[in-house]
N, C-alpha and C positions, 0 to 999 in steps of 0.2 A: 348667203353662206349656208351649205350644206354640210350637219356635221351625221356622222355614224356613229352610233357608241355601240361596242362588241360586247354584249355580259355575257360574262364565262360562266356565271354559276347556275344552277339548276333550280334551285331557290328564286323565285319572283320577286318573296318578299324579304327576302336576306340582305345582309350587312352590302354586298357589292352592286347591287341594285338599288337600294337605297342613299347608298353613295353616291353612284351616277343621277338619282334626281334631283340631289343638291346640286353636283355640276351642271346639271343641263339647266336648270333652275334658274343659277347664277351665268350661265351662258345668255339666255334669254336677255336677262336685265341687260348684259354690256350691249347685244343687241340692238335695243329699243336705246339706249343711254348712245349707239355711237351712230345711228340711225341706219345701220343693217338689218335686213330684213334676215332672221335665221331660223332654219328648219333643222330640225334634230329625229329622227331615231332610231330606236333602240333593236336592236336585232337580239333577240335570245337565245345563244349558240346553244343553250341547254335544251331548248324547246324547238330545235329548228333538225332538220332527216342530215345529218352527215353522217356517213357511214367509217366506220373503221378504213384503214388504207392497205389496198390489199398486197404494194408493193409492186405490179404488174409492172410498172414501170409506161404504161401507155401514155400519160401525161406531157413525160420526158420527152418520150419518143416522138410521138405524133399528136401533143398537143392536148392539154384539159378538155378539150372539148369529145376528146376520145375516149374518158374516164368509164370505165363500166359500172361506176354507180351515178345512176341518175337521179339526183339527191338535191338538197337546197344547196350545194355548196355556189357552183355559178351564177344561182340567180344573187345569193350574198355578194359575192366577188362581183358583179355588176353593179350592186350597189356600193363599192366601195371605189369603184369606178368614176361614179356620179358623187362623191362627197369632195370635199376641199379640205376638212379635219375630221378626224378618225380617235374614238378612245376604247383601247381598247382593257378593260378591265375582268381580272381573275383574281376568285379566292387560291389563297397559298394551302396548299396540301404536301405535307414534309416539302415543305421549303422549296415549292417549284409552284407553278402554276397547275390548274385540274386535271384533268383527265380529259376534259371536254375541251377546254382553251388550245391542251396540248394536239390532240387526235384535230382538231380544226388547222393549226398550225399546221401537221404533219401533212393534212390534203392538200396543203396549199405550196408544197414544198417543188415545186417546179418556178414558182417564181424564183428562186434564190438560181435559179438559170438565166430563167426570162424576168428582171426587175420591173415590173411592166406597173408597178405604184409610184415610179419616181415621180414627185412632185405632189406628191401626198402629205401631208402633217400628220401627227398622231401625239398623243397623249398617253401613259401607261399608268394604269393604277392596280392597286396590288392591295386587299383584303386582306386581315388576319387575326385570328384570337390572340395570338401572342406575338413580340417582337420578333421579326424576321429577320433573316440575309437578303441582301442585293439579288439572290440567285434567279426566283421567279420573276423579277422586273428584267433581269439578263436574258431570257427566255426569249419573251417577246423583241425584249430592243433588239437582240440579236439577228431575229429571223425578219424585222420590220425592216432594217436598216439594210440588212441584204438585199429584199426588196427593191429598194430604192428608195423608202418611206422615209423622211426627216420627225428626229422625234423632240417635240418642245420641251416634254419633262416628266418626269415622275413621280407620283407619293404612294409613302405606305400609310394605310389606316391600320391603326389596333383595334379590335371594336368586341372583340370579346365574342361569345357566344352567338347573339345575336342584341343590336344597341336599338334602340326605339328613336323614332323619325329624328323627335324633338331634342332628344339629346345628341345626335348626329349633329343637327342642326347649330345646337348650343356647342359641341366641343370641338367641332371639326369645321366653322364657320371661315375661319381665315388658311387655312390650307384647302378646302375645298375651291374659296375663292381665289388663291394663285391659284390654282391649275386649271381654271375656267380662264383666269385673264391669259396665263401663258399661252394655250391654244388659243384663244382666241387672236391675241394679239401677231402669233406665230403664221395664223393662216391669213388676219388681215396682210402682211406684211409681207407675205409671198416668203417666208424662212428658207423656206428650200432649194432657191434660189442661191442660199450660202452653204454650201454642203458643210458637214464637220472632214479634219483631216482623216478620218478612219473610213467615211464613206466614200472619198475621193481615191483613196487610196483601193477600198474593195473593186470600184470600177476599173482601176487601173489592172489589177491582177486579172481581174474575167477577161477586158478587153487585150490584156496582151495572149491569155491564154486561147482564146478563140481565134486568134489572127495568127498563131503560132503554130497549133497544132494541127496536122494539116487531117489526123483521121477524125477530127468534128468537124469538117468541112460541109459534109452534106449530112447534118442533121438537122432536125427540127428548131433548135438552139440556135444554131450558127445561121441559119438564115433570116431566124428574129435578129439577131445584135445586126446584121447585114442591110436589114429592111430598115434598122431604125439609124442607119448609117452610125453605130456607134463604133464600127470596127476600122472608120476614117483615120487618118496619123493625128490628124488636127483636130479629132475630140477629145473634148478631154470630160467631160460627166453625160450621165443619161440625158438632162435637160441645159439651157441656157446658163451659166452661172456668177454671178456676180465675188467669187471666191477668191482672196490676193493672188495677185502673179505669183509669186514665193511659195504659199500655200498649196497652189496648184500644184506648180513644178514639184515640189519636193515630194508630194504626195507621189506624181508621175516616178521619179528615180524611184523611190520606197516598193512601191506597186512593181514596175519591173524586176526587182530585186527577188521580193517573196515570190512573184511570177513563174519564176528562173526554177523553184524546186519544184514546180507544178508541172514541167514540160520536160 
């Protein structure tokens, strides 16, 4: 099991880094306890060349790999390629994620064309000196799930200013360890396989709008969903899914509906 963990903050030795060692820590153990072999790490978005997004729109157009900044961002994204679970973790700044978290989300904003992570898992965890909003954890879930990304779950820490290992270790022992079992258990279990109805439903809108409108017919986009035969009548998600007949369908009516103001 290959998992990625994304730290957002710029800080090595800060509260969301030290967070993530407890997860990966307690990741290890279920590991070795369920006798998978599991490799972890950590990519430091803080410490890694992505450059601002200059907007060009080349991504869209003709493909990431057209970006005019040649930067860490695609060899990241390859490795996120190569993982099975993904966490991807930011300190909150007024109530949203970084600067860094965000401007790394923004580069990567052609997937929410091309969902090219379906079948990814992910975990979201969310830093803070003080209690927070849902909003920075909506951030990511939002942009992950667009993706195609399935996400096991969430937590916020409070940790003040900056909390030392040990006391991490002591007050945050049983919420670190859900959200190690819930990935863990999420990507043993193939989750993604069960989409939620909000994710089933976003595929439905892209694929009715792609097969509808005939002036994205020969772009870059429309020949991805083409190639991955997602613009078939009879798919119904990115990947294989194990998701109730009911659940499906209703999702498929729902998705046609909102579709309907997009074209």
């Amino acid at each position: 099991m290959k998992i990625i963990s994304l730290a957002g903050s710029f800080r090595l030795d800060g509260n969301t880094n030290r967070i993530l060692d407890v997860i990966e820590k307690r990741l290890t153990v279920l590991g070795n306890e369920n006798g998978i072999s599991i490799e972890i790490e950590r990519v430091q978005l803080g410490h890694s060349d992505i450059r601002i997004c200059r907007g060009c729109r080349a991504c869209f157009d003709r493909g990431e790999e057209k970006c005019p900044h040649k930067d860490d961002l695609l060899p990241i994204m390859s490795k996120l390629f190569q993982a099975d679970g993904i966490i991807a973790a930011s300190p909150v700044y007024v109530e949203d994620v970084n600067g860094i978290m965000k401007n790394w989300i923004d580069r990567m904003a052609f997937l929410c064309h091309r969902p090219a992570f379906a079948g990814k898992t992910a975990y979201i965890i969310t830093t803070s000196g003080m209690g927070t909003s849902n909003h920075a954890r909506n951030t990511i879930l939002t942009a992950f799930t667009t993706w195609g990304i399935k996400i096991a779950g969430h937590s916020r820490f409070r940790m003040g200013e900056r909390m030392e290992p040990e006391v991490i270790e002591s007050k945050y022992t049983d919420e670190s360890n859900r959200a190690a079992a819930k990935l863990f258990k999420a990507v043993k279990n193939h989750s993604y396989a069960k989409p939620t109805l909000y994710s089933l439903i976003a595929f439905k809108v892209q694929q009715v709008c792609w097969q509808k409108v005939s002036k994205h017919q020969d772009t870059f986009d429309y020949y991805y969903w083409d190639n991955h035969g997602w613009l078939e009548k009879d798919c119904k998600y990115y990947t294989p899914n194990k998701a109730g007949f009911m659940k499906v369908e209703f999702a498929r009516m729902i998705g046609t509906i909102v579709a309907s103001f997009f074209i």
